[in-house]
N, C-alpha and C positions, 0 to 999 in steps of 0.2 A: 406624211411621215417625216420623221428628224431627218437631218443631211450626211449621216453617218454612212459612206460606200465601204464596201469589204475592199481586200487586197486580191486579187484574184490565186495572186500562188497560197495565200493561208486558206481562201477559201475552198481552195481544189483539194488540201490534204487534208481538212475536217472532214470533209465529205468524201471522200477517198475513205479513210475509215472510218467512218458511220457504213459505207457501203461495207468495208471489210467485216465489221463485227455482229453482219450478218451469218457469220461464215464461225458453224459451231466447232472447231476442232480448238482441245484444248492450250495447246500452244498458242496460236494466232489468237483467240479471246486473252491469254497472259499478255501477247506484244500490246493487243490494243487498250488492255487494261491501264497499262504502260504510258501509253501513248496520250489518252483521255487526259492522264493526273498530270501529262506535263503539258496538255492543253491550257491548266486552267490557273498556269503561272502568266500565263495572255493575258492583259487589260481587257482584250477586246472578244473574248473568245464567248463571250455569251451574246455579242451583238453577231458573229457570225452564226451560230446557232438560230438565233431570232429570225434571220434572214434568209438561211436553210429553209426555216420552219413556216414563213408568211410569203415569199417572194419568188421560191423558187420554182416553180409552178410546173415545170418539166420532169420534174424528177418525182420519182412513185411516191403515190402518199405513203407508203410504208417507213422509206427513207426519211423525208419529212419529218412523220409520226416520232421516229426515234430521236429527233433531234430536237420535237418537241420537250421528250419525256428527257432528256441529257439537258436541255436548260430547266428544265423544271428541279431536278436534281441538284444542279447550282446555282440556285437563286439564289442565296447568299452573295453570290462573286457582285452581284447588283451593289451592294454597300461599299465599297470600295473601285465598282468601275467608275472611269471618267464621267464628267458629265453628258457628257453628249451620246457615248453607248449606254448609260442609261437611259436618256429620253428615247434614244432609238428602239430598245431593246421594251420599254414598254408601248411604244407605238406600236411594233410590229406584232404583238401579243396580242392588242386589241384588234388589229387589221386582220389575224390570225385568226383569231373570234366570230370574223363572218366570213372563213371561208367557204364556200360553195361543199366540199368534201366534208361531212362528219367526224372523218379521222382525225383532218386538222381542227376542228374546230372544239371536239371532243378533247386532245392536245392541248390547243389554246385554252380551256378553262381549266385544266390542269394548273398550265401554267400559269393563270391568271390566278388561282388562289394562294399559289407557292409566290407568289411576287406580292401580293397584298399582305401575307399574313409576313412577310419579309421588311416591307415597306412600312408598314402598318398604315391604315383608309387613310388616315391624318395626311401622310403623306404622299397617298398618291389617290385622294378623292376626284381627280377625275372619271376612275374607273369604278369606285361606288357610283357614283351618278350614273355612269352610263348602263353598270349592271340594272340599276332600283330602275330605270328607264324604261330600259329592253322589258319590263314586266307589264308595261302597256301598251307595247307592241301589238296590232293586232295577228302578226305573223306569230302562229303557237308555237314554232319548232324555239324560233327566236326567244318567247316566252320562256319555254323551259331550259333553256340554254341556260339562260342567264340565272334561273331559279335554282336549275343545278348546281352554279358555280356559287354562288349566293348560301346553298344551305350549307357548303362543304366547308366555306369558311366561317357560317355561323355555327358550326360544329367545331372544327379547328382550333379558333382564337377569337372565341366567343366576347371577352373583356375588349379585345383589339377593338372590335365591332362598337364596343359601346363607348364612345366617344364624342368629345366636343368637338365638330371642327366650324373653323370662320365663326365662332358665337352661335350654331346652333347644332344641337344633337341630332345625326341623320337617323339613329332609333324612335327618336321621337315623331317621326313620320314613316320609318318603314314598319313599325310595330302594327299603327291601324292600316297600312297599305298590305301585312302579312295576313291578319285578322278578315277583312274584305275578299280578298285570293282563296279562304278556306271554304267559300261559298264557288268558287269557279268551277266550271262544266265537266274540266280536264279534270281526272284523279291524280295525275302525276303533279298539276298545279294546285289540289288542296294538299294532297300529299307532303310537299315541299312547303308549305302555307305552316302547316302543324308543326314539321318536323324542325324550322327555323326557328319558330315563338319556344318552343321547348327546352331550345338549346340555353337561354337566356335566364331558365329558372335558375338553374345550381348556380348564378353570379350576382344573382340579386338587381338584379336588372329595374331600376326606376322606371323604365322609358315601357317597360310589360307591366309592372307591378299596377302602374295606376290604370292599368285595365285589365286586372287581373278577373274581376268580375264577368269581363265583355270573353276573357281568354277559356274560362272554365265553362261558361254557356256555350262557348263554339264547342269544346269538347263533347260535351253531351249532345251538341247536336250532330257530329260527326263520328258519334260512337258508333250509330249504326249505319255508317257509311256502306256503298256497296266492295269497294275497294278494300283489299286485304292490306295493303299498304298504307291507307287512311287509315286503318282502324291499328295497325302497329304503331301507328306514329302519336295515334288517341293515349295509346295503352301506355308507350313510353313519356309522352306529357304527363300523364296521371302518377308514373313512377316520379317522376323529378320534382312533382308538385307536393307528391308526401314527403320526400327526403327533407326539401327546401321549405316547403308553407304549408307542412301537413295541417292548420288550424284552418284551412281553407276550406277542407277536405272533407274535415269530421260534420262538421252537418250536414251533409250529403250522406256520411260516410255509408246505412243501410243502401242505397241506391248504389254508390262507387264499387262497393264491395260487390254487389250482383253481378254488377257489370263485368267486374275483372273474374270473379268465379266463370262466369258465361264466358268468358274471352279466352281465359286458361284452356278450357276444355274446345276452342275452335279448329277447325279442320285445316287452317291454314296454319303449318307450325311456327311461322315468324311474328304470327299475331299472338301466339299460344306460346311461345316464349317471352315475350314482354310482357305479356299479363301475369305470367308467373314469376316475372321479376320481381314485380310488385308487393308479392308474398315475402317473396325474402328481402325484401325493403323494410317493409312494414314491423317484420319478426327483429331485423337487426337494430330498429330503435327500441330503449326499455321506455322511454318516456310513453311510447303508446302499447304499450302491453295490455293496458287497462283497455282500448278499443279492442286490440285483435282478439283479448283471450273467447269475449262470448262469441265469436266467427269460428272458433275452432273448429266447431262440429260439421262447418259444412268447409271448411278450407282444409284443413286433413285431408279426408279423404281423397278432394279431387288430386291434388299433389300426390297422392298415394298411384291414382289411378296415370298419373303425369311419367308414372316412372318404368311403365310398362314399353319395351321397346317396340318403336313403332316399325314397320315395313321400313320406312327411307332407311331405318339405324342399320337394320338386319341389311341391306343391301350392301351398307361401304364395311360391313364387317366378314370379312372371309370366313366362312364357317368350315372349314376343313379341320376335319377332328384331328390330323395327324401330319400334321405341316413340321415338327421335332428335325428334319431331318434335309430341309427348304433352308435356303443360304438366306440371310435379309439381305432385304437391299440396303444399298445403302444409306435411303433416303429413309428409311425405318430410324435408324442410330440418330436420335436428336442430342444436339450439345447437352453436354455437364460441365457446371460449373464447379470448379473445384476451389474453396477456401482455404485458408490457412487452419494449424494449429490452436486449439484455443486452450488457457487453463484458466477456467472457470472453480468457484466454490462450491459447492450440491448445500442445497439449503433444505430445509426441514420444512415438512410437510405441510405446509398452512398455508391461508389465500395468497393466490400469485403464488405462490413459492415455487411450481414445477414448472420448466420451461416445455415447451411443446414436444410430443417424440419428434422424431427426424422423419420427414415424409418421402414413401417410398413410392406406392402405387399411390397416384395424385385421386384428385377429388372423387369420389364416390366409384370406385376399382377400378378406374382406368390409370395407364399411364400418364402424368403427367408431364407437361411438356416446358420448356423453359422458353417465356415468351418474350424471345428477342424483339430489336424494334423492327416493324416493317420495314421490308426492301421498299426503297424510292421507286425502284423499276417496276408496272404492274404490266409487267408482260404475261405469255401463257407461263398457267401453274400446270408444271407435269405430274405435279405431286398432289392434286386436288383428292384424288379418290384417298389416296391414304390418308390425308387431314380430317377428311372428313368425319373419321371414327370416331375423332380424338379430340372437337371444337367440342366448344361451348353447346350443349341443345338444353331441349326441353329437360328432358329425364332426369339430366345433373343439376339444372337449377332447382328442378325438383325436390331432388335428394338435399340441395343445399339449402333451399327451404326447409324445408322438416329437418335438417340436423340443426339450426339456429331456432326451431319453436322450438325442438327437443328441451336446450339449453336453455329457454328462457320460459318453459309452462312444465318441464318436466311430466311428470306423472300423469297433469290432467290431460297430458297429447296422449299419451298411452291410453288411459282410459277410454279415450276418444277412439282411437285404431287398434284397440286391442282384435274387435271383432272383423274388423274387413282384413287386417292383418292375418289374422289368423285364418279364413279363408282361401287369402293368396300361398299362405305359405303350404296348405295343404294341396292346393289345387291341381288338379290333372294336367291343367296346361300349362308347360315349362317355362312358359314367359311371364303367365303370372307367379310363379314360384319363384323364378326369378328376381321378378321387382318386389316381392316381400322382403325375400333377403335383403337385396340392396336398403332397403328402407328400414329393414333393423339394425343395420350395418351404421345407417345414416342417424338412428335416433340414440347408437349407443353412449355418447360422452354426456348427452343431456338427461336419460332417459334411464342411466344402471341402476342409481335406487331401486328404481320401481320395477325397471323388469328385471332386476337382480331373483327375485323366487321364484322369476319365470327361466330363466336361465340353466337349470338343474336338466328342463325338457326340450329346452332351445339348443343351448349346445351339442348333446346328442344326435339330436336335428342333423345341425350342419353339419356334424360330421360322419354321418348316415349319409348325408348330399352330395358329400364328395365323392361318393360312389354310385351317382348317377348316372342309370345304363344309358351307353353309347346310344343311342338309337336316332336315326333322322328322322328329322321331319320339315312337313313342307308348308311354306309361307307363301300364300300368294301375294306375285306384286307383276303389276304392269302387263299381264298375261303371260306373266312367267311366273315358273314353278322353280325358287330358291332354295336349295336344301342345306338347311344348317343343322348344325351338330351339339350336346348337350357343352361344351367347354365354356360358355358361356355362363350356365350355370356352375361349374365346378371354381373356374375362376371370382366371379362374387363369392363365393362362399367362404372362400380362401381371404380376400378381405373383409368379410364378416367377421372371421374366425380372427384375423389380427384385433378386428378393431376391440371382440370382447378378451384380449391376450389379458390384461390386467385381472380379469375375474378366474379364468382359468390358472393364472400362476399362482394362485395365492397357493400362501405352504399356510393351511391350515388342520390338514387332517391327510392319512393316507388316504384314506377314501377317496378325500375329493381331489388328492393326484391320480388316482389308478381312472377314476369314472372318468376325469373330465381334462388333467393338463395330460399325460398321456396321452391319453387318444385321441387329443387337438396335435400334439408333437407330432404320431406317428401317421396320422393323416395329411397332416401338411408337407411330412416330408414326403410323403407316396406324390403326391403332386409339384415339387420339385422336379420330381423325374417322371413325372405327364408328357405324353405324345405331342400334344396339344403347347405351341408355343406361348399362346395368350393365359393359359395355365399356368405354364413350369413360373413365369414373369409375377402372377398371381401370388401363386404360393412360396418363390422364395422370398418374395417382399414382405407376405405373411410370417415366413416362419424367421424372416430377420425382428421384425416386432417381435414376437413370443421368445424370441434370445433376450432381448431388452428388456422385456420383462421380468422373463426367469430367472435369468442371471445363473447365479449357484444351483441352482436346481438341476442345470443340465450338466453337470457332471457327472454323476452316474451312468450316463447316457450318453457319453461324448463319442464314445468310440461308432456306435451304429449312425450318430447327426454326422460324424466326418465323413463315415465313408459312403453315405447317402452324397453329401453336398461333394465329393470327389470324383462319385462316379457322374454327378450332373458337368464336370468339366470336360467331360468327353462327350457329353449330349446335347449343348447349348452351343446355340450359335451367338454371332458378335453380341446383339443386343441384349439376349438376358446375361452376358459372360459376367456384364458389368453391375448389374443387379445379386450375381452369384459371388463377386469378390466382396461388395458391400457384404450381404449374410455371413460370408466368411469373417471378414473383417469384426463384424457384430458380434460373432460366435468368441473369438480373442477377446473381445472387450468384456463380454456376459461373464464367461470361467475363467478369466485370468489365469494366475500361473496353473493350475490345473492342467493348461496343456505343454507343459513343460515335460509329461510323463513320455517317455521314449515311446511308445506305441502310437502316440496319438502324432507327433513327431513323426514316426515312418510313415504313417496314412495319409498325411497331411503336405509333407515339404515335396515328393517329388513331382504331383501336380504342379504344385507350385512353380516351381523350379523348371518346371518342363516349358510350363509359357514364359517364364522369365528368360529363357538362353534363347527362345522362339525371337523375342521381342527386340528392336535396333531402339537406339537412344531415342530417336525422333519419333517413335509409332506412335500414337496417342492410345494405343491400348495397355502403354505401358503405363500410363497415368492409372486410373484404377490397380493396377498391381501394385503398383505401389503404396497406394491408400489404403492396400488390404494389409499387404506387410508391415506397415507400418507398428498396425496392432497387434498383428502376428508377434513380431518382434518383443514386442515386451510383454505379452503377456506368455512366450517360451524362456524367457528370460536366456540363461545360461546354455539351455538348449538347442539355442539359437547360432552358438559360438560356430560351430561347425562349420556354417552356411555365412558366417557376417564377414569374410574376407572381399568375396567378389561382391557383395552385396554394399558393402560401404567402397568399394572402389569406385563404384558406377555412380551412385551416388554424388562422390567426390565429381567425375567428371563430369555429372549431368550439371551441375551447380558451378562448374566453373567453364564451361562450354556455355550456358545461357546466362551468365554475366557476360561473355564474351558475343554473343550476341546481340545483347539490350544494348554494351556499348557500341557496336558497329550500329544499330540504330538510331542512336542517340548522336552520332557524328553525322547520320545520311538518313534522315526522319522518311524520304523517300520511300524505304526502304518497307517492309509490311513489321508490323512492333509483334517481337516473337511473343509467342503462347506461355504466360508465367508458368503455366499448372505444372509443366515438366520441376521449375527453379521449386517451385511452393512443396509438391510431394516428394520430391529427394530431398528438402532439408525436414519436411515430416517424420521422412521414414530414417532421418541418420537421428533425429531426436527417439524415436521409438527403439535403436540399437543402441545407445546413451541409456535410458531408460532399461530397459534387458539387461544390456551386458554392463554397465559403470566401468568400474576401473579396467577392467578385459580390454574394451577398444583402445586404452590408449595408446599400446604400440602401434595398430593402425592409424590413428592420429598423425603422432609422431612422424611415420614416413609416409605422411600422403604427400602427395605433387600433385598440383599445387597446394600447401600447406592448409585442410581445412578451415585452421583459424584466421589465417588471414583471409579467406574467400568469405567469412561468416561477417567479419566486420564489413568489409564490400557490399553485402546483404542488407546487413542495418543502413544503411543509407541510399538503399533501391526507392527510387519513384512509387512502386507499386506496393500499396498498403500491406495485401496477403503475404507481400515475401518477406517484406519487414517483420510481421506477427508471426511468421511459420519459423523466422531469425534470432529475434525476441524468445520464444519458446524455445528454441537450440538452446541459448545462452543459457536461461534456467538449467538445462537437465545436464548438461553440459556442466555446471555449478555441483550440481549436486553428485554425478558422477565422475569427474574428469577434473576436477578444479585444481588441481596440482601443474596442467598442462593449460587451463583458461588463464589463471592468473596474471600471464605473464602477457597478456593480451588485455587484460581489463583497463586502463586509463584510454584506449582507444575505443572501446566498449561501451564504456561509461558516458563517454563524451556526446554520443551518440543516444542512448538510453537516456541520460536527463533530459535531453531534447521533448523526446518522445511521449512526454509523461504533461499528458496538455490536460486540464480543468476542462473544458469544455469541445472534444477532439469534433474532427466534421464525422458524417456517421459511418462513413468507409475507413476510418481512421479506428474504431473503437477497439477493435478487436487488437489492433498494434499497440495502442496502450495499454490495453489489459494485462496484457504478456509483456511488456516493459515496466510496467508496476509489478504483475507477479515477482518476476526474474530477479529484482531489483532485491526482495527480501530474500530468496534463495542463498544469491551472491555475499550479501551482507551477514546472513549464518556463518556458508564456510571462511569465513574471512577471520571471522572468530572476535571473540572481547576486545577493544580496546584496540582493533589493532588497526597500527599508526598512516596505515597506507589509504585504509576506508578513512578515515575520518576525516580525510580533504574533501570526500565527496556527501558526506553526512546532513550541512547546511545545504548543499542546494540539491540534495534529493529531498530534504524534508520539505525546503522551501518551496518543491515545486506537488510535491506529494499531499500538504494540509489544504492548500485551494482547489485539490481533485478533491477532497474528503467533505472540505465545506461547500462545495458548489453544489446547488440547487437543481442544476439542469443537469450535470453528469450523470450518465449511464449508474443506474444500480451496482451493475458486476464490476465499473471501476471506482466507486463507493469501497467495494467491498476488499476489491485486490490492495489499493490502496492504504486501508485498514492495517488488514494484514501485513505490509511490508513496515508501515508505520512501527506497528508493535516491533517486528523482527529487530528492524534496525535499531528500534528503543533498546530492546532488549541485550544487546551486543556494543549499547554505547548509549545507556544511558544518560550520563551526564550532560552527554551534547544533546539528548534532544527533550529529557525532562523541563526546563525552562520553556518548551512550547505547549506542556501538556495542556492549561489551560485553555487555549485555543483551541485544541480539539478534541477532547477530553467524550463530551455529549456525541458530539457525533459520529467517535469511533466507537461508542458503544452501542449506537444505535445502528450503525451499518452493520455491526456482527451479528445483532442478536439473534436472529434468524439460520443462522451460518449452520450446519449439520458440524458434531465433531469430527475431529482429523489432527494429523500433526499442527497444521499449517495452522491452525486455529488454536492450538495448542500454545506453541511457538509465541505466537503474536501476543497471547492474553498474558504470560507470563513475562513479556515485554511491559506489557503495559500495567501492569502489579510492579514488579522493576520501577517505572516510571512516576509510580503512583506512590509508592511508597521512598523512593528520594524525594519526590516534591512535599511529600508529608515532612518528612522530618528534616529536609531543607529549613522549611517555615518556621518548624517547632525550632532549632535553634535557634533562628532570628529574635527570637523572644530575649528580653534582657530581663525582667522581671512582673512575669508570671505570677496573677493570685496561687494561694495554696491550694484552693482547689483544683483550679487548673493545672499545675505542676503534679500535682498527682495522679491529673488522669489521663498526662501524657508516660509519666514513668509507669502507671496502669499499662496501657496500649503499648509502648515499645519492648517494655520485659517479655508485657506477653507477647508479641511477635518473637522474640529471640526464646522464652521458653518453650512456645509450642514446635518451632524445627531449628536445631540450634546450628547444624551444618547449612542449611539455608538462607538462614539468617547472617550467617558470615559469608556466604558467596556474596549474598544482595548486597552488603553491605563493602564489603571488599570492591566496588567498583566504586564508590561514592568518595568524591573528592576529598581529601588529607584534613582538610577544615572543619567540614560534618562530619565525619569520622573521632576527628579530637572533640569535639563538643558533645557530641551521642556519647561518648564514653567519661570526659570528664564530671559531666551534668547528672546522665541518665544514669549512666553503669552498666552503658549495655555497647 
C-alpha cells in the first residue's frame, strides 16, 4: 500500500464522529452535518476515510461500513487530492475489496465504482484489470464481487467503459469474456454476463456490435433460463436492442414477440415488468408501427390483463375505507416544485398548437412523485412500505403501454379491446372493474374518436361508480386474510372521469350538460369530500381538470363548487390541503372575474384567510397559498381590495427577507442556499394583486419599506432563473397597471431586461426570457408614441430582439413573445425600427400566424402595418422618376389608403419623418 500514515489527532475526530452520527437525535446529526462539510476542506480527509475503511480492523464493521459509504460520497475530492492520498486512497479500496467481512468488501465495491467512474478506467486501469481478473478467480464469492462491481459501472458510465487505453480497447476482450460467463453454472454470474453486454446497446458499442450475432444467440438461449433474474436481464437486452438495433430484431421478430408476450404474463413480476417495457418501447417508435400493429390482437389484451392489481399491489396499499380523519405522516407530503410566472400566447387549435394540461394525479391515477436525484447514503429506508405504492410496477407500464398504442393505432386498439373491455368493466369482481377503468382512463387522448359514441353509456358508467357500495372484501395473500375497501375503485374513476373532462365540457346542447357535465361536476365533487383520503386526492385533481376544461361554464354553479371545496378545508389533512389550493386556484383561473360577485367572496375568503394568519413566513405550507391567491387575486379583481393590505405587506416582506437571505448565503456559501419558492410565489401573488387591483395598489406601493421597486430590480439580477421570470412578469403587469410609479425605475430595469433577452437562452433560462421579451412590449405601450425617454433603448432592444425572432433553435413561445414586442415597439416608434423591417419582416409573420386573437396580438399587427406601410412609401418616394404607369399605381394605392380611413391615415402618417411627409404630399396629394 502507498506510504501515506494519518495524523493520529485528525484521525481520532473523523472517527470520533462517524462514531457520533450513529446517534439519531436531531440536533447532534445537524452538528455532525456540520462537521463532515468542514471535513472535506482537508487535502487529505478521504485518505483518512480510506484508512478508517481498509486498516482499521478493531473497530465494528458498522463503523468502517459508514466511512466506506462517506468516501464513496466524495470521490470527487480524489481530483484535486495530493498525489500521494490519491495513490493511497485507491490502494486501500482495492486492499478494502478483499476484506474478510462482506460489509467492507460490499463498501469497497461501492467505492470502487464511485472512484472509477470519477477517475475514468483510462486513468486508473489498474483496477479494470484487476476487476476483468477476479472473473477467473476460481473463488466464486470473489467472482461475483468483482462482476457486481463491474456491471454497476457498466450501467453507470457505460461510454467511460468503452475506451482505448495503452493502444488497446479493454471492451474488445471483456465483450467475448462477458459472452462465455452467460454460459456459467452460477445464475448470479450469467445474470451479471447479460446484464453488462446490454448496457453497451443504447451507446453503440463497436467492441458488442461486431458480435452482435454471437449477443442475440446467447439471448435466446437464456431466455428460458431457470433464473428469474437471467430471464429479466434477457427481457431488458431485448428492450434496448429494439430501441437501439431494432433491424436486428425484426426477423425474429414472430418468435421475440412470443417470447416477451410469455414473459409479460410470468409469475415473477420483475421479469414481467421488463417484458412489458418492451411494449411500450416498441409502441413509442412510429417507424415500427408497421410491425407492432398485426401483434395488436394478442398484445392488447395481455397489457389489459397486466393492469389488474396484483396481491404484492393490494398489500403496500392501505385499504381503510375511512382514513379522512388520520393525520399524514410526514413522509406522505413529497416535495413540490414551484416555478415562476409565465406569460405565454394561447395559440389556435391545430397540430402542436395545445400545450399539455398541467398534471395532477401523475401517471395512470396515482400520485405522482417528483424524482429527485438518489441519496448517495443507501442506508435503511424507513419509508420502503410507503414507496412502494407509488414506484414504477407492472400495472402502470401497462397502463402506459396502452395509452401510447392508443395514440398511435387509435381505433384499431379499441376494436381490439372493445370485448374484453367490456367484460372488465361489467364484471362482479372489483379488481377487474377496476382495471377496465384504469385502461379507459389510459386509452382516452388516443382513443376519443372512436370511443366518442361509446361515451354517451361510459360516462354514466363512471359516474354510477362513484357510488360503489362500501363493501369489504378479502384477498388472500401470504396466509393472511387482507381486507380492502371499494376507494380504490372510486378513486380511478375519478381519474377517468378527468381524463374524458374534455368530452363532457363541451357546450353543445343542454342535454348534453344536464346528462353528462353535471353529473360528472356533482359527482366529483361528492368525492372531494370522500372519507377515504386516496379519494378526496383523486377527485379533487379530477375536478381541477374539469375547471380547466369548463372554464365559463361553471359559473352558474359557482356558488355550491365553493362551498363544496370550503368545506373540504376543514376535512383535508396536509397532503391533499395542497392539491385543494391547486383546485382552488384552477377554479379563479376557469371563471375569472365572475368571482368578484360579493357572495362567492364571503364563501370563499375567510377559509382562506383563516390558514393564511395560521401560517409564519417560513412554513412551507405557505407556498401553495400563495399559489392559490395569486389567481384568486385577479380574478376578484377589485373585490380583492378589502383583503390586499396585509396581503401585499407580507408579500413585500417575504421578498425582501429572502433577498436578505441569498445574500448572507452568497457571502458564507457554507451556509444551506435558502428555498427560492417562498422569493418566486410572493412576487407571483403581488403580480396577481397588480393584475386585480391596477391603479388601487399604488398607494401600497408608495409606502412600502423597503420600497417594492427597488427590491423588484434586486430580483432581476437574482442567480435563480424562476425569481428572475416571476421579476420579469412583475415588471410587465406592473407596466400595465402602476406605470406612473415604474417609470421612475425603468433605466435600472432596462439595463437588466436587455441582458435577459438571449437568442438562444440555456433551457432553465427560457421562461426568464419569455417574460423579459413579453414585458418589454408592455413597457414600450405605456411609454407611449415617440416618446424621447424609450428611444434610447429602441436599437438595442431591437437589436437584441430580431436574432431571438431569427434564430432557428429558439424556443417557439420566445419566437412568439418576441414578435409581439417587436410590432409594439414598432408601433409606438416606428421610424426607428421600420428600416429593420426587411430583416425580419417573413419571420414575424410566420411566428404569429398561429397566435389566437387578443389585445396583444392586436397591438403588435397594427405595429407592424405601422411599419409596413412607412417602409412602403419610404421607397415610393425615393423614386425620382417613375414610368406613368407606375406613378399612377402608387397615387392608386396611397389615396386609397387615405380614402378608406382618413383619421387613420393621418395618425399613421403623423409619425413618419418631416421628409416623407413633404413628398407624400407634394407628389401624391395625400
Amino acid at each position: 500500500m502507498a506510504s501515506w500514515t494519518p495524523q493520529p489527532a485528525g484521525l481520532q475526530e473523523i472517527l470520533q464522529t462517524i462514531h457520533d452520527s450513529t446517534d439519531m437525535n436531531t440536533a447532534v446529526q445537524r452538528s455532525i452535518t456540520q462537521k463532515l462539510n468542514q471535513f472535506t476542506r482537508a487535502p487529505e480527509y478521504i485518505a483518512y476515510l480510506a484508512y478508517i475503511l481498509s486498516s482499521m480492523t478493531q473497530e465494528e464493521d458498522r463503523i468502517r461500513t459508514i466511512a466506506g459509504y462517506l468516501l464513496k460520497n466524495n470521490s470527487r475530492l480524489i481530483l484535486s487530492a495530493p498525489q500521494g492520498v490519491a495513490h493511497f486512497v485507491k490502494a486501500a479500496v482495492l486492499e478494502a475489496f478483499n476484506d474478510s467481512s462482506i460489509m467492507i468488501r460490499n463498501a469497497a465495491s461501492q467505492d470502487i465504482v464511485a472512484f472509477l467512474g470519477v477517475l475514468e478506467p483510462k486513468n486508473w486501469p489498474e483496477c479494470l484489470q484487476l476487476l476483468v481478473g477476479a472473473l477467473d478467480s476460481t473463488d466464486l464469492d470473489k467472482q461475483e464481487a468483482a462482476f457486481n462491481a463491474l456491471e454497476k459501472a457498466c450501467e453507470d458510465y457505460p461510454r467511460k467503459m468503452d475506451v482505448e487505453i495503452g493502444g488497446t480497447r479493454p471492451l474488445d476482450y471483456m465483450i467475448p469474456k462477458f459472452l462465455s460467463l452467460t454460459e456459467h453454472p452460477s445464475a448470479k454470474m450469467r445474470s451479471h454476463a447479460v446484464a453488462c453486454l446490454s448496457y453497451f446497446v443504447p451507446i453503440n458499442c463497436q467492441s458488442l456490435f461486431v458480435h452482435i450475432d454471437s449477443f442475440i444467440a446467447c439471448l435466446f438461449k437464456r431466455a428460458s433460463d431457470d433464473d428469474p433474474s437471467v430471464r429479466r436481464h434477457v427481457c431488458q437486452a431485448l428492450v434496448l436492442l429494439l430501441a437501439a438495433r431494432p433491424e436486428k430484431l425484426m426477423p425474429e421478430m414472430p418468435n421475440v414477440a412470443e417470447y416477451m408476450l410469455y414473459s409479460t404474463k410470468d409469475k415473477n413480476e420483475n421479469v414481467a415488468l421488463e417484458a412489458c417495457e418492451f411494449w411500450l418501447t416498441f409502441a413509442e417508435d412510429a417507424d415500427l408501427a408497421v410491425y407492432l400493429h398485426p401483434l395488436l390482437g394478442k398484445v392488447a389484451p395481455v397489457l389489459l390483463d397486466c393492469m389488474v392489481y396484483g396481491e404484492d399491489d393490494l398489500l403496500w396499499l392501505e385499504g381503510d375505507a375511512e382514513d379522512a380523519a388520520v393525520p399524514d405522516k410526514e413522509q406522505d407530503i413529497k416535495p413540490r416544485h414551484y416555478g415562476g410566472k409565465s406569460h405565454g400566447l394561447e395559440r389556435d387549435v391545430t397540430e402542436g398548437g395545445d400545450a399539455p394540461p398541467k398534471p395532477r394525479i401523475g401517471a395512470y391515477g396515482e400520485e405522482q412523485i417528483d424524482s429527485d436525484e438518489d441519496d448517495d447514503y443507501d442506508g435503511d429506508d424507513d419509508d420502503f412500505a410507503d414507496e412502494m405504492s407509488t414506484e414504477w410496477n407492472l400495472r402502470k407500464c401497462a397502463a402506459a403501454a396502452l395509452d401510447v398504442l392508443a395514440v398511435r393505432f387509435g381505433a384499431d386498439l379499441l376494436n381490439v379491446l372493445l370485448a374484453p373491455l367490456k367484460d372488465k368493466l361489467w364484471s362482479n369482481d372489483w379488481l377487474q372493474r377496476e382495471s377496465g377503468i384504469l385502461a379507459l382512463g389510459a386509452m382516452a387522448e388516443g382513443c376519443i374518436e372512436a370511443i366518442e359514441p361509446h361515451l354517451s353509456t361510459l360516462v354514466p358508467y363512471l359516474i354510477n361508480t362513484l357510488n360503489d357500495p362500501k363493501v369489504r372484501v378479502a384477498t388472500r395473500l401470504d396466509n393472511q386474510w387482507l381486507t380492502v375497501m371499494q376507494p380504490l375503485v372510486r378513486s380511478i374513476t375519478c381519474w377517468t372521469l378527468g381524463r374524458y373532462a374534455s368530452w363532457t365540457t363541451q357546450d353543445i346542447s343542454e342535454e348534453h350538460k344536464n346528462q353528462y357535465f353535471i353529473p360528472t361536476m356533482e359527482g366529483l365533487l361528492r368525492m372531494v369530500l370522500d372519507n377515504n383520503k386516496r379519494v378526496q386526492e383523486a377527485g379533487c385533481s379530477a375536478f381541477a381538470t374539469l375547471e380547466e376544461d369548463a372554464g365559463p361554464l361553471l359559473i352558474p354553479y359557482l356558488e355550491p363548487v365553493l362551498r363544496n371545496l370550503v368545506f373540504a378545508f376543514d376535512l383535508y389533512q396536509h397532503k391533499n390541503m395542497l392539491i385543494l389550493y391547486d383546485a382552488v386556484g384552477t377554479l379563479a383561473d376557469a371563471v375569472g372575474r365572475a368571482l368578484q360577485d360579493p357572495r362567492y367572496v364571503e364563501i370563499l375568503m375567510p377559509p382562506l384567510t383563516a390558514k393564511w394568519g395560521k401560517l409564519k413566513d417560513d412554513d412551507d405550507n405557505l407556498i401553495p397559498l400563495l399559489e392559490c391567491l395569486a389567481s384568486v387575486t385577479i380574478a376578484m379583481g377589485q373585490a380583492f381590495f378589502p383583503y390586499a393590505g396585509p396581503v401585499f405587506d407580507r408579500c413585500n416582506t417575504i421578498v425582501h427577507n429572502s433577498l436578505l437571505q441569498y445574500q448572507q448565503y452568497q457571502q458564507n456559501p457554507e451556509l444551506e442556499e435558502p428555498d427560492k419558492s417562498f422569493l418566486v410565489v410572493a412576487l407571483d401573488l403581488l403580480s396577481g394583486l397588480t393584475q386585480g387591483l391596477g391603479p388601487q395598489l399604488e398607494p401600497l406601493i408608495q409606502i412600502s419599506q423597503p420600497n417594492l421597486l427597488n427590491l423588484l430590480t434586486v430580483c432581476l439580477k437574482h442567480p435563480q432563473a424562476p425569481v428572475r421570470q416571476s421579476a420579469y412578469a412583475l415588471v410587465g403587469d406592473l407596466a400595465m397597471g402602476c406605470f406612473s410609479l415604474l417609470r421612475g425605475h425603468m433605466p435600472g430595469i432596462m439595463a437588466e431586461l436587455i441582458l435577459q433577452l438571449d437568442p438562444e437562452p440555456k433551457l432553465e433560462f427560457i421562461s426568464a426570457s419569455n417574460n423579459a421579451a413579453w414585458s418589454v412590449g408592455e413597457v414600450a405601450l405605456r411609454y407611449g408614441r415617440d416618446d424621447p425617454e424609450f428611444q434610447q433603448w429602441v436599437n438595442p432592444l431591437i437589436a437584441r430582439l430580431i436574432p431571438i425572432l431569427l434564430h432557428p433553435k429558439a424556443p417557439r413561445s420566445l419566437h412568439e413573445n418576441a414578435a409581439v414586442s417587436i410590432g409594439r415597439i414598432g408601433l409606438m416608434h416606428p421610424a426607428l425600427v421600420a428600416p429593420h423591417l426587411p430583416e425580419f419582416a417573413q419571420a414575424w409573420c410566420q411566428a404569429l400566424y398561429e397566435i389566437r386573437d387578443n389585445e396583444e396580438k392586436d397591438s403588435a399587427f397594427r405595429g407592424f402595418c405601422t411599419l409596413s406601410l412607412l417602409w412602403f412609401c419610404n421607397s415610393i418616394v425615393r423614386w425620382n422618376t417613375p414610368s406613368p404607369e407606375l406613378l399612377n399605381m402608387f397615387q392608386t394605392l396611397l389615396q386609397g389608403f387615405q380614402q378608406h380611413d382618413p383619421a387613420a391615415w393621418a395618425a399613421q402618417t403623423a409619425s413618419f419623418p418631416p421628409a416623407i411627409q413633404e413628398r407624400l404630399a407634394s407628389r401624391f396629394g395625400v
